[in-house]
TORBAFI-407483 format. One line per 2 residues: number of its first residue (from 1); for each residue x, z, y of C-alpha. Coordinates in steps of 0.1 Angstrom, whole numbers. Example, Ala and Ser with C-alpha at 12.3 -4.5 7.8 and 13.67 -1.06 7.14 Angstrom:
REM residues 2
1) 123 78 -45  137 71 -11
END
This chain:
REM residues 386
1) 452 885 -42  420 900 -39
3) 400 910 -72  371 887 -72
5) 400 861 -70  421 870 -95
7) 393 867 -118  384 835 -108
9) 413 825 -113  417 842 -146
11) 387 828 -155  396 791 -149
13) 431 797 -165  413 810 -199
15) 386 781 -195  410 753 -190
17) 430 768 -221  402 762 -241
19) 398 724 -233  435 716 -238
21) 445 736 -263  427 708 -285
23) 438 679 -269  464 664 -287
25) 449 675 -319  414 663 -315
27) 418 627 -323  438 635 -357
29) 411 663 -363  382 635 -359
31) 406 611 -376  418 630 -409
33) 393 659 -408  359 642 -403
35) 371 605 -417  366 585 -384
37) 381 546 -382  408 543 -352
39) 378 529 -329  353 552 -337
41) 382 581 -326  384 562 -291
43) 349 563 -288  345 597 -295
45) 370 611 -276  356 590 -241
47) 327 603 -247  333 632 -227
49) 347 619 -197  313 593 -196
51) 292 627 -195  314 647 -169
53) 311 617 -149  270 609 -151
55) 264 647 -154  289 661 -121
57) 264 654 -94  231 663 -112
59) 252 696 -124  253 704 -92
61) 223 703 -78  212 727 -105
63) 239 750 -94  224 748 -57
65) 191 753 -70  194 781 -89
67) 225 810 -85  259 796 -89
69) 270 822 -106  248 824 -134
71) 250 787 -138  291 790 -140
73) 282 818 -172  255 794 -184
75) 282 768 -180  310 785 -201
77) 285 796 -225  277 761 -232
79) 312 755 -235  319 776 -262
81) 292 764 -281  307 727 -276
83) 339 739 -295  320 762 -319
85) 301 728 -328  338 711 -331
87) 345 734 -364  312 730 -381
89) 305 697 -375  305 679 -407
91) 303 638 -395  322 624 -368
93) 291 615 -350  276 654 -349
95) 308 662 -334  302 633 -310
97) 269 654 -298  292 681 -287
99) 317 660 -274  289 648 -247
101) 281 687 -244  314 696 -238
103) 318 669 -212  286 680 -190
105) 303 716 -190  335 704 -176
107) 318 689 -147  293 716 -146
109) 323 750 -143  351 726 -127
111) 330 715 -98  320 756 -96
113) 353 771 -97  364 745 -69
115) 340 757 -48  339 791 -55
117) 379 790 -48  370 783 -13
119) 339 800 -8  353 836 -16
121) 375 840 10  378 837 48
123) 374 803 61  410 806 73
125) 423 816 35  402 790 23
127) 436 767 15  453 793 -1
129) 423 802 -25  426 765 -30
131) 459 760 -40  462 792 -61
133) 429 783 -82  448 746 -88
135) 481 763 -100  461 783 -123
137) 447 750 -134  480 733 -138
139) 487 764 -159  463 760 -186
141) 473 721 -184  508 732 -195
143) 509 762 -219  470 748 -237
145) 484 717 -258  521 733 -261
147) 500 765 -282  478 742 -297
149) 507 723 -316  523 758 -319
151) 489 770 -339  487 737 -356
153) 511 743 -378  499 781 -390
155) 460 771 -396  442 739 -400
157) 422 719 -379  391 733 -380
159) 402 769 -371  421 755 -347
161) 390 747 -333  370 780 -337
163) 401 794 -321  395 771 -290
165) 359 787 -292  372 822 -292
167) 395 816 -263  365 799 -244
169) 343 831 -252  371 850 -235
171) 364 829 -204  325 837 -207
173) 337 879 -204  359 871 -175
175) 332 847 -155  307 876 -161
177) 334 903 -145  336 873 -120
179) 298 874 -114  298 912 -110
181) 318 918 -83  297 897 -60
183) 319 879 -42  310 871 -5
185) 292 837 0  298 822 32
187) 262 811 38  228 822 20
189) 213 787 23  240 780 -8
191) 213 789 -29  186 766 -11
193) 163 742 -29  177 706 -32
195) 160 685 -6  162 647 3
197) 176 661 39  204 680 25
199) 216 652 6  215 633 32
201) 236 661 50  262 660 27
203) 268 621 24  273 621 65
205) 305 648 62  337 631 64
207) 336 631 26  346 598 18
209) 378 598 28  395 623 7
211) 372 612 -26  389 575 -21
213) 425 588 -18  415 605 -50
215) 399 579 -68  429 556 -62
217) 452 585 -73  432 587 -100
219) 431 554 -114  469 559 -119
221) 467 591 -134  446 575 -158
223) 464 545 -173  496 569 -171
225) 482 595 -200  466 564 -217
227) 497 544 -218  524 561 -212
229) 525 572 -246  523 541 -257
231) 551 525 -236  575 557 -251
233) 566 550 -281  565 509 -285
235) 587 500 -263  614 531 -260
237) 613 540 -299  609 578 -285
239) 593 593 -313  562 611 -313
241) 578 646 -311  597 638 -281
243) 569 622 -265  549 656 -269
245) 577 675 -252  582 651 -226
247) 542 653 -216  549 692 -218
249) 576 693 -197  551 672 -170
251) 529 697 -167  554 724 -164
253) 564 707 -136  527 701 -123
255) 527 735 -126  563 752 -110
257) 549 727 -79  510 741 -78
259) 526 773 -73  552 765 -47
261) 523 749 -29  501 781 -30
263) 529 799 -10  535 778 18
265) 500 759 18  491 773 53
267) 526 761 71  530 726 58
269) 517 692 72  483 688 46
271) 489 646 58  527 639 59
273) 526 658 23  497 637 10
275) 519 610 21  547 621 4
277) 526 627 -29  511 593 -30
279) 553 582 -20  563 599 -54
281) 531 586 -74  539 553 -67
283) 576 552 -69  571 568 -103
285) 548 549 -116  570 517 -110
287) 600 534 -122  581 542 -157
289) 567 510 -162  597 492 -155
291) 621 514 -176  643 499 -201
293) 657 535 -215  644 568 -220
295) 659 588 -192  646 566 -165
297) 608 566 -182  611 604 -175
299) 628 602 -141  594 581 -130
301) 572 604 -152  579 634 -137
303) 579 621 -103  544 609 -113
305) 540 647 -123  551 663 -89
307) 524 641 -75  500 658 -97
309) 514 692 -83  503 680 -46
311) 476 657 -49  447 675 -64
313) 454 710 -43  458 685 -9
315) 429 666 -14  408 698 -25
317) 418 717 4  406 687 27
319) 377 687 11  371 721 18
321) 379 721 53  355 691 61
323) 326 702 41  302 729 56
325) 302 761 27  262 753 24
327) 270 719 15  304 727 -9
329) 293 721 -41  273 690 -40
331) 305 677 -19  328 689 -47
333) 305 670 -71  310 642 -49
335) 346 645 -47  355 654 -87
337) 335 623 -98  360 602 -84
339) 384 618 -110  360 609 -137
341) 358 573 -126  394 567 -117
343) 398 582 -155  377 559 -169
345) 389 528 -148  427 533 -151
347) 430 524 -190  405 497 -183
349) 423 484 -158  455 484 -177
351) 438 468 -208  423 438 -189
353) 461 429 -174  474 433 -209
355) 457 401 -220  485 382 -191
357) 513 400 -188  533 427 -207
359) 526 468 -212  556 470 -190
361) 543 450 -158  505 464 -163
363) 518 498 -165  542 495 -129
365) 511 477 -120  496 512 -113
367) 520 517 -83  495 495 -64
369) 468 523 -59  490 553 -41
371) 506 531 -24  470 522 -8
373) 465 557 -12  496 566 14
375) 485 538 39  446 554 43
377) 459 589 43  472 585 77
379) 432 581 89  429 622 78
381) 445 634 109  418 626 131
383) 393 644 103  413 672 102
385) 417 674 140  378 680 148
END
């Protein structure tokens, strides 16, 4: 691994740290820290996923108006000052300002790092950058909320958050390391001024394609983390510790798959495994909705999770083969925002069918979009082929 990789990479391991190593704690820290009701907590916390999604696109075209990777610095910056504003915010509401903040920097250095991953190297390394930068990702996903119940119990929840901010100003060191070795761009006109033609450009590449198979993936990936905690816990009796170790354990195994992938990335079948992905999403997702016992709710859970492993580095890598370098970022804005929607629309989803039918049946329910997932992901060959 090249240098200007590796601290990409570092840099997006250190940066997703910083994001989850709060997640579990934030809604007790809005809850018992800044004296927020139950529904004011649900607010709060959505609000960043409302801003990634409005601010991904717009994000980007400033990144492709202006240098990248100044932006991605500006970006992290911005970051740090998010969870800075976590510790000294005083009302639930001032912490909600950051919480929007916080949410226009996730879109703003996620859709960057993506597209750096492939920009940086040879075309034909372009899916390994990929699929190493995602397992770097699925690494901060798994050791960031493990440490931050670790630290939990040694400071309170407002260091907890400064801490967050330290870790994040790590990332801002690294991305500036990044920035200095001046990684090769594969084409000058990265940097060119947002016009109504290059838009255009962009929505003709066979974008749409991968960014549906994503959004449906999506939408169960996002009634699974709102609900399945709730299943475990109403209708399984696991209690709340187990349920953390259980949601650890998936993204250990997010991860161990992430990095499988990144070694054999460049030999596999990118369809039939996207098939089989979207096979093990849906299979799970059945599985843990309709589990009467524990074991089987983690059976279907972590096949859920091995999904995870493939999808995100398989679609990525799709969408950097099919999406000119001059074009990559407003693509990847493209592409990410159906993560952001599918997010949002998952627990919706889920919440509408509860007012029929049980959390058991709404939750299997979920099966339904991989499973439309595996039947369009069949049309990719003839993409991939030209």
């Amino acid at each position: 691994m090249r240098r200007h990789q590796r601290l990409l990479n570092y840099t997006t391991f250190t940066l997703t740290l910083s994001y989850e190593i709060i997640g579990p704690i934030l809604p007790v820290y809005i809850y018992s820290a800044l004296g927020a009701s139950e529904s004011e907590v649900g607010i709060l916390v959505s609000l960043a996923a409302v801003s990634s999604a409005l601010s991904r696109i717009p994000a980007s075209m400033l990144a492709v108006r202006r240098n990248a990777l100044r932006i991605l610095i500006l970006g992290i910056t911005l970051n740090t000052v998010a969870l800075l504003g976590y510790a000294i915010s005083t009302t639930s509401w001032m912490l909600g300002v950051f919480r929007v903040l916080q949410g226009v920097t996730f879109a703003l250095n996620y859709t960057l790092t993506l597209s750096l991953a492939s920009l940086i190297m040879a075309p034909e390394e372009a899916r390994k950058s990929v699929a190493n930068y995602t397992a770097y990702v699925a690494l901060g996903l798994w050791t960031g909320p493990a440490i931050g119940v670790a630290l939990s119990y040694l400071m309170d929840l407002r260091m907890l958050m400064a801490s967050a901010a330290l870790i994040s100003l790590i990332a801002v060191f690294l991305g500036a390391a990044f920035a200095k070795t001046r990684p090769p761009l594969w084409e000058e006109s990265y940097y060119s001024k947002i016009t109504p033609s290059l838009i255009r450009d962009v929505l003709r590449e066979p974008l749409l394609l991968p960014t549906l198979l994503y959004l449906l993936y999506s939408i169960t990936i996002g009634g699974v983390f709102a609900y399945g905690p709730l299943k475990a816990s109403i209708e399984l009796g696991i209690p709340d510790h187990l349920i953390l170790a259980i949601f650890t354990g998936y993204y250990l195994i997010t991860y161990i798959t992430r990095t499988i992938l990144s070694r054999y990335v460049g030999r596999i079948n990118v369809v039939r495994f996207l098939e089989i992905s979207m096979a093990s999403c849906a299979i799970g997702a059945l599985i843990a909705g309709l589990a009467p016992n524990t074991p089987l709710f983690i059976i279907g859970l972590y096949l859920v999770a091995m999904a995870h492993g493939l999808t995100f580095p398989l679609t990525a890598a799709i969408t950097a083969h099919v999406v000119r370098p001059n074009l990559r970022i407003l693509g990847n804005s493209i592409y990410l925002t159906s993560w952001d929607i599918g997010n949002l629309f998952g627990p919706i989803i889920i919440a509408l069918l509860l007012n029929a039918i049980p959390l058991s049946m709404a939750f299997a329910s979920l099966c339904i979009y991989p499973v439309m997932a595996a039947v369009l992901a069949s049309r990719l060959v003839r993409i991939l082929s030209t």
